[in-house]
C-alpha positions in Angstrom: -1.4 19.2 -5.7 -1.0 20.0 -2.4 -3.8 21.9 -0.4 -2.7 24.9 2.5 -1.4 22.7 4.9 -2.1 25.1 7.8 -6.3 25.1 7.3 -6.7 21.5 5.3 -9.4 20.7 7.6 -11.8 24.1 7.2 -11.1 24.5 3.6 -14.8 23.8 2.4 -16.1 26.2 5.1 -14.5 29.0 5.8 -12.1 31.5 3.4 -8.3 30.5 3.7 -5.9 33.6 4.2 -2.3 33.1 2.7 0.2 32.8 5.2 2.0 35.9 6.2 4.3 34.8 8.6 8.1 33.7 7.8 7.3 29.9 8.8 3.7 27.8 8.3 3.2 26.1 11.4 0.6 23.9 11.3 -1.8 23.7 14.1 -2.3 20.1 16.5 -6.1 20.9 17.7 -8.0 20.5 14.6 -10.3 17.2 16.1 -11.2 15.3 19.4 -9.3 12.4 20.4 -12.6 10.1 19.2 -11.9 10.8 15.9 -8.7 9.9 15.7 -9.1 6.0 17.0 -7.6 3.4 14.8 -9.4 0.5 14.1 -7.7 -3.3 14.5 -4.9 -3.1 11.9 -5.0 -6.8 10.9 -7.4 -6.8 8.1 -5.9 -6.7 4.7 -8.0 -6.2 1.9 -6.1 -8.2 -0.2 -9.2 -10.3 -2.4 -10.9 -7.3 -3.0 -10.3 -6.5 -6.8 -12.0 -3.2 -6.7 -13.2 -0.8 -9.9 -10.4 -0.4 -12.0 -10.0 3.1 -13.8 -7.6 3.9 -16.8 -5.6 6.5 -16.1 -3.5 9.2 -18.9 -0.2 10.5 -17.3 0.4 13.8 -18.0 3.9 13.7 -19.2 5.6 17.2 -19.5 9.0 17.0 -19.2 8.3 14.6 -16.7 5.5 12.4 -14.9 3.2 15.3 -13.6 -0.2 14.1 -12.8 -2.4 11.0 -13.5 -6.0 11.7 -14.5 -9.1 10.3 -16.0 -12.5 11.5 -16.9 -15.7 11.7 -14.6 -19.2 12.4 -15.6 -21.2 15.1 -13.7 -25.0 16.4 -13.7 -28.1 15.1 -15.6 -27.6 14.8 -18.6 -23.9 14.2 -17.9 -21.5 16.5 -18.5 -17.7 15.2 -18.6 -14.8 16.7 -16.9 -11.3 15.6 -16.8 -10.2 15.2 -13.2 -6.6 14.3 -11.4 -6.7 12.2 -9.0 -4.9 13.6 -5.7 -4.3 12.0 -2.3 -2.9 15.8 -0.9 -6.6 17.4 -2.1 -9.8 16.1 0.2 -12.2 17.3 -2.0 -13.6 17.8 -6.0 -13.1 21.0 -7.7 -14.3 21.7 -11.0 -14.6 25.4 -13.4 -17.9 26.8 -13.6 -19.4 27.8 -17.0 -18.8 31.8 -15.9 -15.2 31.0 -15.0 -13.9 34.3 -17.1 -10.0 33.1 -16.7 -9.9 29.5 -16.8 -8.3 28.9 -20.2 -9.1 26.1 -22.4 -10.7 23.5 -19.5 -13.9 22.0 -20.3 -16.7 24.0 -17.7 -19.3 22.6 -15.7 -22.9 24.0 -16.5 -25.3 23.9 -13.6 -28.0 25.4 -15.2 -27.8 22.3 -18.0 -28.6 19.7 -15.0 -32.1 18.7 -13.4 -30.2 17.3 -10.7 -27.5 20.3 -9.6 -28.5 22.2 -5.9 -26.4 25.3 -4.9 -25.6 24.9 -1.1 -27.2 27.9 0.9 -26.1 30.5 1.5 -23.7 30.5 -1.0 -20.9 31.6 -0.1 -17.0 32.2 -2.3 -14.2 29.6 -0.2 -10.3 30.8 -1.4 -9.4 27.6 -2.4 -5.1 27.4 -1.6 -2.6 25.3 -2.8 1.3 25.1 -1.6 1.8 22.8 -4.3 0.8 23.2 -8.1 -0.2 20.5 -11.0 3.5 20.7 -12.7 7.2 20.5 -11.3 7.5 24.2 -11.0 7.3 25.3 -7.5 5.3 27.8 -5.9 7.0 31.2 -4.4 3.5 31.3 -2.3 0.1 29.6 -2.0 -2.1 29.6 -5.4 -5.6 28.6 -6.3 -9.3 28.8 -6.6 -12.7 30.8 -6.1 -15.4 28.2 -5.6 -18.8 27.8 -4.2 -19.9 24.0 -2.9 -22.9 22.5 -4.2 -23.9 18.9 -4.6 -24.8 17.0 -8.0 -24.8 13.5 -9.4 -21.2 12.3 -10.4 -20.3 9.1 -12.1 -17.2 7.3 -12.6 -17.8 4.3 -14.9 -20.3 2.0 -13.3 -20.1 3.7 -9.8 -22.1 6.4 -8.9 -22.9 8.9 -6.0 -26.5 11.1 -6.8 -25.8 13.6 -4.1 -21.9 14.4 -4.1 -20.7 17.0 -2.8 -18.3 19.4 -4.5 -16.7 22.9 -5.3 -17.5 24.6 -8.2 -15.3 27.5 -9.1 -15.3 31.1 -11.1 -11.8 31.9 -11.0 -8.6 29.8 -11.1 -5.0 30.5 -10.7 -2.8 30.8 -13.6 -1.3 27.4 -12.3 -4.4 25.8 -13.1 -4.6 26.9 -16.3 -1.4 25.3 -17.3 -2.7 21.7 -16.6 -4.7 19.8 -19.2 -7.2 18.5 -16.6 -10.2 20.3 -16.4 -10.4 19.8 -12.4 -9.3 18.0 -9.3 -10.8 14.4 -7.3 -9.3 14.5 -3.8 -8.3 11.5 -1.7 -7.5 12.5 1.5 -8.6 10.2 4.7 -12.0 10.2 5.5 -11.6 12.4 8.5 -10.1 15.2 6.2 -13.0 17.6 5.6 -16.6 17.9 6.9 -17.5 16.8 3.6 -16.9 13.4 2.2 -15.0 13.1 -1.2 -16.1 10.7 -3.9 -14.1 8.1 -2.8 -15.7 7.7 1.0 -19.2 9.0 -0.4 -19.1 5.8 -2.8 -17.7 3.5 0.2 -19.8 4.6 2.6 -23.0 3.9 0.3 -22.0 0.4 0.0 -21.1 0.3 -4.0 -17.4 -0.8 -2.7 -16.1 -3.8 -1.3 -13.4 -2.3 0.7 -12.2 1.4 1.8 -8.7 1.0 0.0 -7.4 2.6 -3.1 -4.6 1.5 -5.3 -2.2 3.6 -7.5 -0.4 1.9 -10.3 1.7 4.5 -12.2 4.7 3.2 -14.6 6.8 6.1 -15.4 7.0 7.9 -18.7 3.6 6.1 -20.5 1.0 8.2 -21.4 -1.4 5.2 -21.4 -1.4 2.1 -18.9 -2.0 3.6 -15.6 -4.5 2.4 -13.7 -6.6 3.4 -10.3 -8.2 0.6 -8.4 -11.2 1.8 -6.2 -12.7 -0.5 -3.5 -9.7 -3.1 -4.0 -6.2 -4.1 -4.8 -5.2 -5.3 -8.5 -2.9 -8.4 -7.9 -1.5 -8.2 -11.3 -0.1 -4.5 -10.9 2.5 -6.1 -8.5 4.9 -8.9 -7.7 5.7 -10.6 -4.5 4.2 -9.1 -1.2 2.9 -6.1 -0.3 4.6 -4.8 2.8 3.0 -1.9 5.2 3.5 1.0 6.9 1.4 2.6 9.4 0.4 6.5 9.2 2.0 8.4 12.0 0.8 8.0 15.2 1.6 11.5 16.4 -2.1 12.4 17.6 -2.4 15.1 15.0 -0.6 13.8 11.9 -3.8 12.8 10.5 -5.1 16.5 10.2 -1.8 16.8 7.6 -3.3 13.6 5.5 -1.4 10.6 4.1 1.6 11.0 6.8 4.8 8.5 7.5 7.1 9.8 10.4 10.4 9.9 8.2 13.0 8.4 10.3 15.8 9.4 7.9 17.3 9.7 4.3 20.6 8.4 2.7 21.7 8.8 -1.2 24.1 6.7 -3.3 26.3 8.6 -5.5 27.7 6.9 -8.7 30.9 8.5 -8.6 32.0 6.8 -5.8 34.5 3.9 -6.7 33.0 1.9 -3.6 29.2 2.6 -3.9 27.8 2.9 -0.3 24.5 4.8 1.5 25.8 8.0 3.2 22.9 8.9 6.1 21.9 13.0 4.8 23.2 14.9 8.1 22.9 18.1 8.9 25.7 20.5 10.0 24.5 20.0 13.6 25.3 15.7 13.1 21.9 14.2 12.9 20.1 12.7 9.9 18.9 15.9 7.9 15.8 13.4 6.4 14.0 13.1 9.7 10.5 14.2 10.6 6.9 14.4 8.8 6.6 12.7 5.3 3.2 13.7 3.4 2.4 11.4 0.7 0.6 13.1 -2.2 0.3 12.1 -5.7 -0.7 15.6 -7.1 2.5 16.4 -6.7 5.9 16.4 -8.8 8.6 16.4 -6.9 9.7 16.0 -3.6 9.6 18.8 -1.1 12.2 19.5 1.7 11.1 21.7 4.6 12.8 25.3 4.0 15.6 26.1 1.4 18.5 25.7 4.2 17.6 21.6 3.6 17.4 21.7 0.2 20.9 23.6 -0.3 22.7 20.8 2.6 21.1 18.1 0.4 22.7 19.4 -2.6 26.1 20.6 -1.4 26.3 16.7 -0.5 26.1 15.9 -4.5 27.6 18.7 -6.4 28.9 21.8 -6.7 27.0 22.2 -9.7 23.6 21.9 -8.3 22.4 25.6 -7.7 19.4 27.6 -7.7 17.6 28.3 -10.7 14.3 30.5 -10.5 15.3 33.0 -7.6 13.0 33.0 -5.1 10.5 30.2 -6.5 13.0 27.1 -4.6 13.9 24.9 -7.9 17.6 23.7 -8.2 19.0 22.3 -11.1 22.4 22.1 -12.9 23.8 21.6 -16.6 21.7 18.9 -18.6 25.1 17.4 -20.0 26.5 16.7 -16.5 23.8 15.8 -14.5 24.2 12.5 -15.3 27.8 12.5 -14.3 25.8 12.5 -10.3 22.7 11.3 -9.8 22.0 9.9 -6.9 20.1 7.1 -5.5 17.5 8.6 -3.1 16.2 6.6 0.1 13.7 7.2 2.3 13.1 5.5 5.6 9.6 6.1 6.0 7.0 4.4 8.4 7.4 3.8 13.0 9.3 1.4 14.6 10.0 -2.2 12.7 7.3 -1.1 10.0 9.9 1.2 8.8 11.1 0.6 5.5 13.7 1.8 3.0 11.9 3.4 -0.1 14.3 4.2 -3.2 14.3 6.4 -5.7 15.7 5.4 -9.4 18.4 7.7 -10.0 17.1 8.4 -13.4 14.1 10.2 -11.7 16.4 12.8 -10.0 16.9 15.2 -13.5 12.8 16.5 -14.2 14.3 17.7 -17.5 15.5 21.4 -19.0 13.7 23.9 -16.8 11.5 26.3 -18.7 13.2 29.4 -19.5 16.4 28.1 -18.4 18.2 26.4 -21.6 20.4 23.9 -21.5 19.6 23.5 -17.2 18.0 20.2 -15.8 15.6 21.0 -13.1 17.0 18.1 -9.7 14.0 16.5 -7.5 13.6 18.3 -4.3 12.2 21.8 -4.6 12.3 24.6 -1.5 9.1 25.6 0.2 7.7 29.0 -0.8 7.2 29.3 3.6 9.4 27.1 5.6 7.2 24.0 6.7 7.4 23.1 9.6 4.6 21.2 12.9 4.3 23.5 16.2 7.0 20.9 18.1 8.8 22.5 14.9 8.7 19.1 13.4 10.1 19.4 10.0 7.3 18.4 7.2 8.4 16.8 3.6 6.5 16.4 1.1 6.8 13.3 -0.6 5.4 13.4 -4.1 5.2 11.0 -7.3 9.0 10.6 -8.6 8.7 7.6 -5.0 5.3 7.1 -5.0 5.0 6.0 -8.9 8.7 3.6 -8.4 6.0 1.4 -6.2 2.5 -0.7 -6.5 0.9 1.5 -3.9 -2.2 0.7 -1.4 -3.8 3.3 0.8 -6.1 2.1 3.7 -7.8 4.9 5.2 -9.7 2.8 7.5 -6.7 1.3 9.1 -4.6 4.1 8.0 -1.9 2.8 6.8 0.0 2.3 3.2 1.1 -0.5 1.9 3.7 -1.3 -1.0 5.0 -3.3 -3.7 7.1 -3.9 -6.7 5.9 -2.7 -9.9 5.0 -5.9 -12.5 4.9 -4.3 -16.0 3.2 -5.3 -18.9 4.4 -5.7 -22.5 5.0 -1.9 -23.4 4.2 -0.6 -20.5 6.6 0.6 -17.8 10.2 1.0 -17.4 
C-alpha cells in the first residue's frame, strides 16, 4: 500500500488533507541537503544471513500482499501485519475500532508496557494505493493516534517502538485479511523510526538490509530476511541499482529513475522489444519509479499513459470500473496478447532491464465484471506527477516478486537476482 505521496514525510505529525487539485505534485523541500548524503557505495552485505521470517501470500485472484504475524504489548498480543516498503511506519486497529471488521484489535489497556504519546492527538492516515488490485478513485485510510509499546518479531525485539494505533479504518482495509500494516520505507522517511531501523539501530542486526523472496501463486514459502541476505533464495549474482540521485527522490522512498519501457507481444511472427512512445516520439516509460511491495499492480502516472500503453496491445483492452483507472479485456482472449513487460530502471550503466512474465499481465476476472480479466497497470485516482512535472510510476509486486530482491537503505540502493525455487515452491 502506498502512503499520500504528497505529505509521506509529516504523516505521523500532522493531519493529511486529500488532494483537491486536478494533479498531485509532490513537493522537493521536505529535508536539508545533510540528510540526504550517501554513504561509500562499496559495501555489500553479502555474508550477513539475517532473521529470516515466514511469510503467507495473500493470494486473491492474484499475489496481493505478503504478511506474517508480530507480537505486541505485555503480555503479548498478536497481530497480523504486511509488510510494506511504500508505508514508513506500523499501523494496527484499536480495541474501540467500531468499523474495522473481522481484524484481530490491539488492547492497550491489557499491556503493562503500552504509553499513549502526549497530547494525543487523531493523524488522517492516507493511502493512494490499497491492500488488493482494485484501484483507488481517491486517497483512503486511517484514524490513528501514535504511542509506543514493546513489539516482537520472533527472537528480535524493540521495548519502546513506536507506532499508530487506529479507531477507524477505511472500507479498503477491511477487505484485507491482515490485521495491520509494518512499513519499510528508508530510514530518513518519517521522524519516527519503523521496526526495521528501530531494531538496526539497537544493534540486534548485523546489517541495515532487507530481503524479499516472494514466488508467485504459493500461499506458503515466502520468506523476509531482516539484517541480511539469504543466499539460497537466489542464483548467480546479485546486480545493483542505485536510488535516484535527484536531491529529493528520497522524500518519495524506494525510487529508480525509469529510463524507459518496451513490451514483447506474442503475436508478432518476429518477436522483438518495441520502446513504449508517446504520441509526441519519446519513450512513454520514462521518469520516477517507486518500488513498493504493498502494492498490486503497476501504476502509470495519469489515465492518458495507461490508455497509449494499451492502444499499443489491443483494441480489446478498455476501461472497466469508470472512473476508479482499472483496464481489462475478455478472459478468453487475453491470452491471445500478453505482453512481455520491461522496465529499464536504475542511472547511468547501473541501469538494467527488469521483465515482467507475461503470465502476470491478466490479475484475473475483475469483481463485478464476469467473464473480464483485469490487465497490470492501473490509472492514478490524481495524475502523479514531481514539481519538474516528472512523471512518477509506481512499481508494485507483479516485478518486484519475478526477482530475489535486496534493499539497502544505508547505501540506498536495490539490488537483484534470479529467483532459485524449492521443491513445491515457485513457478
Amino acid at each position: 500500500m502506498r502512503v499520500d505521496i504528497g505529505a509521506a514525510i509529516t504523516i505521523l505529525l500532522a493531519t493529511l488533507q486529500l488532494a483537491t487539485t486536478t494533479q498531485i505534485k509532490i513537493p522537493l523541500n521536505f529535508r536539508s541537503s545533510s540528510n540526504q548524503a550517501r554513504l561509500p557505495q562499496h559495501q555489500i552485505w553479502s555474508n550477513d544471513k539475517g532473521h529470516n521470517v515466514d511469510l503467507k501470500d495473500w493470494f486473491n485472484r492474484t499475489d496481493n500482499q505478503w504478511y506474517s504475524d508480530i507480537s505486541i504489548g505485555t503480555p503479548p498480543q498478536t497481530l497480523s501485519v504486511l509488510w510494506d516498503t511504500g508505508s514508513p511506519f506500523l499501523l494496527l486497529p484499536n480495541n474501540s475500532c467500531n468499523n474495522c471488521g473481522d481484524h484481530r484489535l490491539f488492547s492497550p489497556g491489557n499491556s503493562t508496557t503500552f504509553t499513549a504519546i502526549q497530547p494525543q492527538t487523531l493523524d488522517n492516515i492516507s493511502f493512494v494505493t490499497g491492500p488488493d488490485a482494485i484501484p483507488l478513485s481517491a486517497p483512503q485510510g486511517a484514524t490513528c493516534t501514535e504511542n509506543v509499546d514493546k513489539v516482537s518479531i520472533g527472537d528480535l525485539m524493540v521495548p519502546d517502538q513506536a507506532f499508530l494505533l487506529c479507531n477507524s479504518y477505511a472500507s479498503m482495509m477491511n477487505e484485507q485479511p491482515m490485521d495491520g500494516i509494518i512499513g519499510l520505507a528508508l530510514p530518513s522517511a518519517t521522524s519516527v523510526k519503523s521496526l526495521f531501523w528501530s531494531l538496526w539501530d539497537s544493534g540486534q542486526l548485523e546489517s541495515p538490509v532487507f530481503s524479499f523472496y516472494m514466488p508467485t501463486g504459493k500461499i506458503e514459502g515466502a520468506e523476509l530476511t531482516l539484517g541480511g541476505i539469504d543466499e539460497s533464495r537466489y542464483t548467480g549474482n546479485l546486480s545493483y541499482t542505485d536510488l535516484s540521485p535527484r536531491p529529493y527522490a528520497l522524500d518519495l522512498g524506494w525510487v529508480l529513475d525509469q529510463q524507459a519501457m518496451y513490451f514483447e507481444k506474442p503475436s508478432w511472427s518476429h518477436p522483438s522489444t518495441q520502446p513504449f512512445n508517446s504520441s509526441g516520439g519519446g519513450n512513454a516509460g520514462q521518469g520516477l519509479a517507486i518500488l513498493d511491495t504493498g502494492t498490486a499492480f503497476i501504476q502509470a502516472p495519469d489515465d492518458e499513459t495507461a490508455k497509449t500503453f494499451y492502444a499499443e496491445i489491443s483494441p480489446l483492452i478498455m476501461p472497466i470500473d469508470g472512473s476508479h483507472g482499472a483496464w481489462g479485456a475478455p478472459c478468453n482472449q487475453i491470452s491471445d496478447f500478453e505482453p512481455k513487460i520491461t522496465f529499464t530502471l536504475g542511472t547511468g550503466s547501473q541501469a538494467m532491464n527488469l521483465s515482467l512474465p507475461e503470465s502476470s499481465f491478466n490479475l484475473g476476472e475483475y469483481p463485478g465484471s464476469p467473464g473480464i480479466c483485469q490487465t497490470i497497470i492501473n490509472s492514478p485516482g490524481i495524475p502523479s506527477f514531481d514539481d519538474n512535472d516528472t512523471p512518477v510510476w509506481i512499481i508494485g509486486s507483479p516485478l518486484l516478486k519475478a526477482y530475489y530482491t535486496v534493499w539497502d537503505g544505508i547505501n540506498l540502493k536495490i539490488g537483484w537476482g534470479s529467483m532459485a525455487f524449492d521443491s513445491g515452491v515457485g513457478q
